[in-house]
N, C-alpha and C positions, 0 to 999 in steps of 0.2 A: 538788512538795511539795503536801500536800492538809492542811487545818485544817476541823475539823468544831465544829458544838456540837448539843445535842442536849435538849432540855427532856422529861427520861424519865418525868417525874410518878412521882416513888418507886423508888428502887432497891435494895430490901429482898428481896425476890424471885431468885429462883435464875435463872428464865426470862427476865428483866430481863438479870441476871450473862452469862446464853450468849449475849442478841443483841446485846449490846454488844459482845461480843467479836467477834461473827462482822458485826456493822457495823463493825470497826474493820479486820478480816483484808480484808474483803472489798472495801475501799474503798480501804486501803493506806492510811490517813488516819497522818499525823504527827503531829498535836496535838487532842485531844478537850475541848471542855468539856462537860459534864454538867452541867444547870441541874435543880434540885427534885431533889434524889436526897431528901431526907426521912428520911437515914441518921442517926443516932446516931454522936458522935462515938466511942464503944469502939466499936462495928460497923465503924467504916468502914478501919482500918486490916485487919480480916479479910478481908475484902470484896475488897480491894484486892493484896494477898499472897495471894488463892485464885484469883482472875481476868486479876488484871494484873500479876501478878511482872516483865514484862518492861520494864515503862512505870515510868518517875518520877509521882508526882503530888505536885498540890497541892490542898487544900480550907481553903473561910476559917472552919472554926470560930470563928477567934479574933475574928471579926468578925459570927457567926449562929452560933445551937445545932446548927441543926439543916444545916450546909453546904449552902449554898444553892448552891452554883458550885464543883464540882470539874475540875482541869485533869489531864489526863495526855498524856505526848507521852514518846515515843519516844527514849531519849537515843542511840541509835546512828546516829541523822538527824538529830535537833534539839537543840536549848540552848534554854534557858527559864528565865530571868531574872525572880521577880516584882517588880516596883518597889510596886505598890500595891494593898491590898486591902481591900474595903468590903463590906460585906452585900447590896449589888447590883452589882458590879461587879470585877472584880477586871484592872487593868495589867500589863503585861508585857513584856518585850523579846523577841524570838525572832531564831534565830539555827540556818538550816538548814548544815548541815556542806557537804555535797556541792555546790551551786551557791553560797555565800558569799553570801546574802542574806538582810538583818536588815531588821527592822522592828521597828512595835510592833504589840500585839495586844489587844484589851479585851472579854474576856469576859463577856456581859452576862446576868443575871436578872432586868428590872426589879417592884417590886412591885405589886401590884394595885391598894395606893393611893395616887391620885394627889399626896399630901401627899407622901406617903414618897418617890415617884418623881422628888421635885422635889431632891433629894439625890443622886440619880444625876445627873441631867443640869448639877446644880453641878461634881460631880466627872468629867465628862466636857469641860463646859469649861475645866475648869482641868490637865487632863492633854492639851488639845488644844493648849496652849501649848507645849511644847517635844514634842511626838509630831511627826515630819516623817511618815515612812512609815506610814500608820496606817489600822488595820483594825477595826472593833467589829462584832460578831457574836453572835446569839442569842436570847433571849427578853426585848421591849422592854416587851409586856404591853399595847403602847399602837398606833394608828395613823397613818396618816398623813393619808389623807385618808376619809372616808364611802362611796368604792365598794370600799376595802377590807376593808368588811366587810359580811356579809350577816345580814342579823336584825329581827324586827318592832321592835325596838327601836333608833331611832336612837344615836349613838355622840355622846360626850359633848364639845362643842365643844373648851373650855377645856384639853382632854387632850391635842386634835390640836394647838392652838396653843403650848401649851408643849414638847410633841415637836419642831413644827419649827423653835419659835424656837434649841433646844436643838441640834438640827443645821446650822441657819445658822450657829450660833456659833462652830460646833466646822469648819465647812464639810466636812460630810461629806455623801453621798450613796450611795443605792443601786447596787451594782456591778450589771453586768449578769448577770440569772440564770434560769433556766429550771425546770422543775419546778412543784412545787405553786404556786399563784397566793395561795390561801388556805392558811396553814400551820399551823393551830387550827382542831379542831369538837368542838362538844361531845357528840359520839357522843350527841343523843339524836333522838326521832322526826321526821318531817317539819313536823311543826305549831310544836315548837319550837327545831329545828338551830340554829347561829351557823356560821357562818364567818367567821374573822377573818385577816387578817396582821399576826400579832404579831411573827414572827421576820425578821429579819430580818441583810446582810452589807451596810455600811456601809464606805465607804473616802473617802479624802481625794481634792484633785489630786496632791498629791507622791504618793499611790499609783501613781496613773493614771498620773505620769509614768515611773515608776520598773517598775511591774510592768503595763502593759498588754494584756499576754494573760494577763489571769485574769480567771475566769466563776465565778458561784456557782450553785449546785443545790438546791433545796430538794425532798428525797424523800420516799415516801409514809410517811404515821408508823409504819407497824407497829404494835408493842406502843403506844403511847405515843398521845396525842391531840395531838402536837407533830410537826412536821416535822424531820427531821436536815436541818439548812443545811451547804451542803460549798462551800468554796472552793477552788478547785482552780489550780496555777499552770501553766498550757503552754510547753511548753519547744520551742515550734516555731520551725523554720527562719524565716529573716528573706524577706520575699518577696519576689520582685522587682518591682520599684519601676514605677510603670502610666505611661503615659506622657500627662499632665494637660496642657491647654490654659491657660497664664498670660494672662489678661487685659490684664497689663501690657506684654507683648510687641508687642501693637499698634501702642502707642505711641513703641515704635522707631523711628528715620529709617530703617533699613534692611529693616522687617517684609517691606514691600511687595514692593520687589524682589529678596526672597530666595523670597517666595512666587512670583511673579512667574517667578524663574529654577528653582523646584524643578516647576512647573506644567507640565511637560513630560515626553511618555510616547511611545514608539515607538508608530506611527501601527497596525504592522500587530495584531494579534490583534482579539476583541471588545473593545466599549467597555466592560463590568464591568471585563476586566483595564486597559484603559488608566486607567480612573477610582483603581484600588485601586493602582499604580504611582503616578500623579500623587500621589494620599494621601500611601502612603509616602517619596515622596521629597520633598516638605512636612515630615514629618513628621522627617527626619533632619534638613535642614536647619534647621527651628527648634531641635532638640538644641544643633545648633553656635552658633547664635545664643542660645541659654539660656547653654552651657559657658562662652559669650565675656563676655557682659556682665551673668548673670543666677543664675550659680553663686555659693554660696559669700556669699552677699548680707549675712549677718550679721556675717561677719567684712572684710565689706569698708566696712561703716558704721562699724563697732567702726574699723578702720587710719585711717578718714579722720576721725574722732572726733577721734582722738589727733596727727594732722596737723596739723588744725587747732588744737587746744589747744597745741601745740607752738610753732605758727606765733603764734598768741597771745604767748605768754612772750617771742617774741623781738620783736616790737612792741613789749613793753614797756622794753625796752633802745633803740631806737631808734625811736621812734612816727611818724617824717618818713620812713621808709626806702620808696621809691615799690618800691619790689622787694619789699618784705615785704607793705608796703598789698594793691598786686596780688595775689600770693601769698594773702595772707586771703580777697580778694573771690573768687577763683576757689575754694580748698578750701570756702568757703561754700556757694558753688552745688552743687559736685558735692555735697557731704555731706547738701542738703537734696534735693537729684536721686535719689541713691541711701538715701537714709531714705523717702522717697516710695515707693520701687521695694520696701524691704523691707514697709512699712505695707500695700501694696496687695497684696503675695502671700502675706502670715500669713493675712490677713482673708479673702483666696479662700478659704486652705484651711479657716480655721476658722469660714468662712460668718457669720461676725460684721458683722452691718452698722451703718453708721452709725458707723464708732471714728472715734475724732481723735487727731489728735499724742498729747496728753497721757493717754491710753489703750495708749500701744505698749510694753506691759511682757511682757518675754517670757514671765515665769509664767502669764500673764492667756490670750496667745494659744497656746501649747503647752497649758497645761490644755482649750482650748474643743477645740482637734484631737485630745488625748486624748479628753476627752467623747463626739467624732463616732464615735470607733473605737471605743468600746467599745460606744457605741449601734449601729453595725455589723456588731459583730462575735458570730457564732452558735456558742456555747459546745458546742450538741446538734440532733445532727441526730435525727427518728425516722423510721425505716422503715415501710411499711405492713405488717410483722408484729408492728408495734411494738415491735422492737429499737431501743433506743438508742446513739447512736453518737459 
């Protein structure tokens, strides 16, 4: 599934008409929004019945003269549900047919002034309250930080600050994406160009946890002095699993002499093979030593959670019972033994340091390990003929 938006600066124009068509053929894109078309509302349904007979759309007239944020998508691939629409911003549910996955969607045009802009990012926090799966995409008008843009003219404090207080709130952040770096110029000479990044694809953790192979692209503007932002979802095979060194494992009584007993390699060949033998059968051996006491870790806190709380209730019927007492003090140990065991293997993976008990929330630690992967993961390769790949 591919969602694009695309800031056309005026779509009044015939030649506007052909490349939007042939940016939508040629990208295979399932949802477009169209930010500044500058169309007249009797224009725009012509517009739209000469070029996109095949596409549903939406435009918020009823909320700007001049449709500031038009939506179209494809209904033989997607469903599009608008919940909410504003003069900058306009809500959405989407809902792709062929792989059954919904989210929401928030197509954005923010305004050039920062008063007015302060109305969007109200209505972004307050639709970030019930949005789980959530995406905003498009033209924000604003930055994030001062090397995001280039110009003799410093960038206005007050703007960055309320941009990010506005995405802390909403906790959204930048997906990972390739392409244009600066997605705004002002097509003029050397002595006064801008480069900015205005545009931008923003996503939640519930995204990251939910859809973790999707990358965004921000492409060369063409007609336009705007970048097309493309989000793109990969539907790649699940990969096989690498095989990681638990820190925690050390501290088995039996670390030692399973290494100990795996450290053994027929004497005859070279020593490279003897070395890469001894490795691998280290290597299988601590498998069996994970499989045994180091699998499954979450559901085995979760069993001994509910042991114990079990074992509780029945103390309570008889508080003197030296078999239940015992019983408590033992499920005690093991329960803080194996919460120890999970605390110390989330945190490897999500390279989080410094957590404590009262930090081991599983949203907290799968968001930081989604974070790692998508910060890892390479959406575009190029070639040295500069093919993209």
């Amino acid at each position: 599934m591919i969602i694009a938006t695309w800031n056309i600066r005026g779509f009044n124009k015939a030649i506007k008409h052909s490349e939007v068509s042939h940016f939508l053929r040629e990208n295979k894109v399932d949802m477009l929004g169209l930010l500044e078309t500058r169309v007249k509302e009797n224009r725009a349904q012509k517009i739209l019945k000469r070029n996109f007979r095949t596409y549903k759309a939406f435009c918020n007239y009823n909320k700007h003269h001049n449709g500031r944020i038009w939506i179209l998508w494809n209904p033989a691939t997607t469903k599009v549900d608008i919940l909410e629409e504003h003069s900058q911003v306009v809500h959405c549910k989407v809902l792709h047919h062929a792989t059954g996955r919904n989210f929401y969607c928030s197509i954005v045009y923010g305004s050039n002034n920062a008063d007015t802009r302060k109305r969007l990012w109200n209505s972004m926090e307050c639709f970030a309250s019930y949005a789980d799966k959530w995406a905003a995409m498009g033209d924000f008008n604003v930055i994030r930080q001062p090397a995001e843009k280039l110009s003799n003219t410093p960038p206005v404090l007050s703007d960055l600050l309320d941009f990010n207080s506005c995405l802390s709130s909403c906790a959204l952040d930048d997906l990972s994406s390739s392409g244009c770096d600066f997605t705004w110029y002002n097509k003029q000479d050397a002595t006064t160009r801008v480069y900015s990044k205005l545009d931008r694809i923003l996503v939640n953790n519930t995204w990251l946890q939910h859809f973790s192979q999707t990358t965004g692209n921000f492409l060369s503007p063409g007609i336009s002095d705007h970048s097309p932002a493309v989000l793109t979802f990969h539907d790649a095979d699940t990969p096989k699993k690498q095989f990681r060194f638990l820190n925690c494992w050390v501290e088995h009584p039996d670390f030692h002499s399973i290494v100990d007993k795996c450290w053994v390699a027929h004497k005859k060949r070279n020593s490279m093979f003897r070395l890469m033998q001894k490795l691998k059968n280290v290597k299988q051996g601590l498998k069996q030593l994970h499989a045994s006491h180091f699998a499954d870790i979450e559901n085995k806190v979760k069993e001994k959670r509910e042991a114990l709380s079990n074992c509780f209730h029945d103390l309570q019927n008889s508080p003197d019972s030296p078999v239940l007492l015992e019983r408590e003090k033992q499920l005690s140990t093991e329960f803080w033994h194996l919460k120890d065991i999970e605390l110390k293997i989330l945190a490897q993976k999500a390279k989080a340091h410094n957590i404590k008990y009262n930090d081991t929330c599983s949203k907290f630690f799968f968001a930081k390990i989604k974070e790692r992967q998508q910060s890892q993961m390479i959406g575009e390769i190029k070639g040295v003929d500069g093919t993209s790949h």
